[in-house]
C-alpha positions as CSV (number, residue, x, y, z in Angstrom):
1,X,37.4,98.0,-17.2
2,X,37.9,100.8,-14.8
3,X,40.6,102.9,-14.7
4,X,42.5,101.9,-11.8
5,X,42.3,98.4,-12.8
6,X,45.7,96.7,-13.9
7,X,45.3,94.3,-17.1
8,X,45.8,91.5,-14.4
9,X,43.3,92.3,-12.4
10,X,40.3,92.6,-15.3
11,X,41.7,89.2,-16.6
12,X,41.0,87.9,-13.1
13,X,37.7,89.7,-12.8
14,X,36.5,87.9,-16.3
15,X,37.6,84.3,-15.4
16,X,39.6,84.9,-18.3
17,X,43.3,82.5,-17.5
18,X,46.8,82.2,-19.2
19,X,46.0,78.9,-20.6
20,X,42.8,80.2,-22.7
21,X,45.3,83.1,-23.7
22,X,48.1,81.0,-24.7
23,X,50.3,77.9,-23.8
24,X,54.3,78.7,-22.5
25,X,55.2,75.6,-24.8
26,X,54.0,77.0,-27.6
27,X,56.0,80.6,-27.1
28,X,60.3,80.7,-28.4
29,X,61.8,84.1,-26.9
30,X,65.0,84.0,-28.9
31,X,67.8,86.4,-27.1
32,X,71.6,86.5,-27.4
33,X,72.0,87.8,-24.2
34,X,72.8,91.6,-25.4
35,X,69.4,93.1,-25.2
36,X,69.1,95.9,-22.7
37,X,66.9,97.8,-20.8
38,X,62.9,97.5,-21.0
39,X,64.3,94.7,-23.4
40,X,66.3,92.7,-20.6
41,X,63.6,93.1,-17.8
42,X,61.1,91.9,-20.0
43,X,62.8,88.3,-21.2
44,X,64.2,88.2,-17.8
45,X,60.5,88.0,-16.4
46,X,58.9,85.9,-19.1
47,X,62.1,83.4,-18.2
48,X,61.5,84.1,-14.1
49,X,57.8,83.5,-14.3
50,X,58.2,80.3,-17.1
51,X,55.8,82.5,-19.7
52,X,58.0,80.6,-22.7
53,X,60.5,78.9,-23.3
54,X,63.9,81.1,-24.1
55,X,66.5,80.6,-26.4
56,X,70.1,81.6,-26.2
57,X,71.9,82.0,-29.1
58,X,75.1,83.2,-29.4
59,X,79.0,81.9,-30.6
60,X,80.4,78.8,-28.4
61,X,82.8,80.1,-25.8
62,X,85.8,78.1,-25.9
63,X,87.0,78.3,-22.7
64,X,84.4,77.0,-20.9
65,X,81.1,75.4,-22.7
66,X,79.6,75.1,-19.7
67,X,79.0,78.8,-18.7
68,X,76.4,80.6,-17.9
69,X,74.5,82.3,-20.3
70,X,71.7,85.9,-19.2
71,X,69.2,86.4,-21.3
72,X,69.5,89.7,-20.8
73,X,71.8,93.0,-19.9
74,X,71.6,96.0,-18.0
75,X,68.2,95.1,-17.2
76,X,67.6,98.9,-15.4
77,X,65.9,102.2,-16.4
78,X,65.6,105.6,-16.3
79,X,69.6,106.0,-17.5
80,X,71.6,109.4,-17.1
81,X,74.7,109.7,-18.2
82,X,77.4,112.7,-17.9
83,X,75.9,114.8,-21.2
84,X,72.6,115.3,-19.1
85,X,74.2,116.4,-16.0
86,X,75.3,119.0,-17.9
87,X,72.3,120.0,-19.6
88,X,71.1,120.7,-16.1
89,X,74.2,123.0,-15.5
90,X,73.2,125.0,-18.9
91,X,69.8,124.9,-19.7
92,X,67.3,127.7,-18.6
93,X,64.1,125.1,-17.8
94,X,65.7,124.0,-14.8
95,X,66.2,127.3,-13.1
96,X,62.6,126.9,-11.2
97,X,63.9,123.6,-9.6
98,X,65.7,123.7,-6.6
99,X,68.7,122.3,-7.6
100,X,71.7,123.7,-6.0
101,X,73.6,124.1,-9.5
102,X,76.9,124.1,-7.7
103,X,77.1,121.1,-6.7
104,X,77.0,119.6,-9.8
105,X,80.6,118.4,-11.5
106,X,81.8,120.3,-14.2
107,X,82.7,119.2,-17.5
108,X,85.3,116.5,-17.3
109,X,89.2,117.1,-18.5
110,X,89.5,114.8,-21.0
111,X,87.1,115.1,-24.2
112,X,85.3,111.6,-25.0
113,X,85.1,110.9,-21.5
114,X,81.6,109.6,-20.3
115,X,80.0,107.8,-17.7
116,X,76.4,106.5,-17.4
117,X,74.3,105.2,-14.8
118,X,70.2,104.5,-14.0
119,X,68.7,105.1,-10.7
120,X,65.1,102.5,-11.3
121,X,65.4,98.6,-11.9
122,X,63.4,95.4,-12.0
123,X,63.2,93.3,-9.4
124,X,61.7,89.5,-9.7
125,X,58.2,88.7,-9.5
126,X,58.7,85.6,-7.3
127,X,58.6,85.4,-3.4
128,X,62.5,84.4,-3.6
129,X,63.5,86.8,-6.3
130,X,61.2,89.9,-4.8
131,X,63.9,91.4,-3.0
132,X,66.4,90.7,-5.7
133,X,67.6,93.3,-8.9
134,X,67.6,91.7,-12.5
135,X,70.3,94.0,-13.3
136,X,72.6,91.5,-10.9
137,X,70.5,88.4,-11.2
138,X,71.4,85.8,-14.4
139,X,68.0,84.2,-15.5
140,X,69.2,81.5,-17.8
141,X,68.3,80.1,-21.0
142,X,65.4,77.3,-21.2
143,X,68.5,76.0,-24.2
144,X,71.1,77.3,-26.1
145,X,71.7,76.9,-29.7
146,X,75.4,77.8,-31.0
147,X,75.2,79.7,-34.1
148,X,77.2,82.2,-36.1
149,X,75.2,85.4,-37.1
150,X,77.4,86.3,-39.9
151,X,78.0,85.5,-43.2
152,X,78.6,87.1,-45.8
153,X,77.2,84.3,-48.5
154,X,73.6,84.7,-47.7
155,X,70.9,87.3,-47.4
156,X,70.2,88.4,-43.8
157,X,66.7,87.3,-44.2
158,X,67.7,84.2,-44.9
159,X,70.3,83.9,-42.1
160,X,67.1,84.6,-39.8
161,X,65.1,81.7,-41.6
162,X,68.5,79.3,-40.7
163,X,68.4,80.2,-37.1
164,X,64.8,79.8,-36.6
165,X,65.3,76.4,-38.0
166,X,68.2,75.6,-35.8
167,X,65.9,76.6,-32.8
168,X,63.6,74.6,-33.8
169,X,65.7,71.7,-34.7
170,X,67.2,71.9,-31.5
171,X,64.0,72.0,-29.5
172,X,62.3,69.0,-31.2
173,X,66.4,67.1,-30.4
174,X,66.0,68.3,-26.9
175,X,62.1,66.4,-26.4
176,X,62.8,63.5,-28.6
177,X,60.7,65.0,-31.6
178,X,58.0,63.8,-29.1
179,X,55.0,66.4,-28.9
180,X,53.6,65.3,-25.0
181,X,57.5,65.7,-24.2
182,X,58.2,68.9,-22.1
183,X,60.6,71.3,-20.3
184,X,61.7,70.1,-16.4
185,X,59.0,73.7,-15.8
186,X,55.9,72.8,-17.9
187,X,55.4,69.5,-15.6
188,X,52.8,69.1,-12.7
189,X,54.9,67.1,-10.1
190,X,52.2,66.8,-7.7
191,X,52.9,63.2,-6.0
192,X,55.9,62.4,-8.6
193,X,57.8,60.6,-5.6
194,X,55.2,57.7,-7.2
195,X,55.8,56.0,-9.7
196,X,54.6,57.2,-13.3
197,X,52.3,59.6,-11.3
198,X,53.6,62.9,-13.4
199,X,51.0,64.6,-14.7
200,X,52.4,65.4,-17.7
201,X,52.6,69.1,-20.0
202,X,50.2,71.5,-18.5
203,X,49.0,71.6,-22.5
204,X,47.4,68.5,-21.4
């Protein structure tokens, strides 16, 4: 592989496709929506570009069972907050870059006092989301499974052994315990407006 090449790229090069890698059926991203970061922008583009199948966990909001869920948060990089702002006002290896030192705020009044922001983000790898930040764009959950991560009673080990069941409890309830059964995404609908013309899983 030479060095300019991107992974992609050499895998295209060898003849070598996703479905030899791996099938999207047969991966479970499991998110409750809180991850951040690198964390965020990658389940956000293995749910954009249907590389798996996602599930959100999380407690049942009461208000409205119905709502959305993200599979991810703060899906942005490169953060700075208010403590490195400072460090720029105080510290001797930035003195050969021209940065007009002045112009930076000063400390702020009130102690605890912070503020954060990033200046790099995601965007989507599709021609409709191209143009679009994932740090303002809600990639939903393939499903959702309700569940309550604490309790006391068990081990945390075996909490994590419950909720993998429950996913795949709820996965097998969603297709019918049927094996050819599949997501709306993992069907070919070329021609469907015919008659039992599907094509079926793409694992077929």
């Amino acid at each position: 592989m030479e060095n300019n090449d991107t992974f992609a790229e050499y895998l295209k090069n060898q003849n070598i496709t996703r479905q030899i890698l791996y099938q999207p059926q047969d991966v479970l991203i499991i998110t409750d929506g809180a991850c951040a970061s690198t964390c965020s922008q990658f389940v956000k583009h293995i749910g954009e570009k249907h590389l798996g199948r996602i599930v959100g966990i999380g407690a049942p909001y009461p208000d409205d069972r119905d709502i959305r869920f993200d599979v991810g948060m703060a899906t942005s990089g490169s953060v700075y907050n208010y403590k490195s702002v400072q460090e720029i006002r105080s510290n001797e290896i930035y003195d050969d870059y021209e940065i007009n030192k002045q112009k930076l705020p000063k400390k702020f009044y009130r102690i605890g006092t912070d503020l954060t922001w990033s200046d790099k983000g995601g965007y989507g790898f599709t021609d409709e989301t191209s143009v679009q930040l994932f740090e303002y764009k809600i990639v939903d959950a393939d499903f959702r499974v309700e569940y309550f991560p604490y309790n006391d009673s068990i081990s945390v080990e075996q909490q994590r052994f419950s909720l993998y069941d429950e996913v795949l409890k709820r996965e097998n309830e969603l297709l019918g315990n049927d094996p050819n059964k599949c997501l709306s995404w993992e069907v070919e609908t070329n021609n469907t407006q015919t008659p039992n013309n599907c094509k079926g899983c793409l694992r077929n």
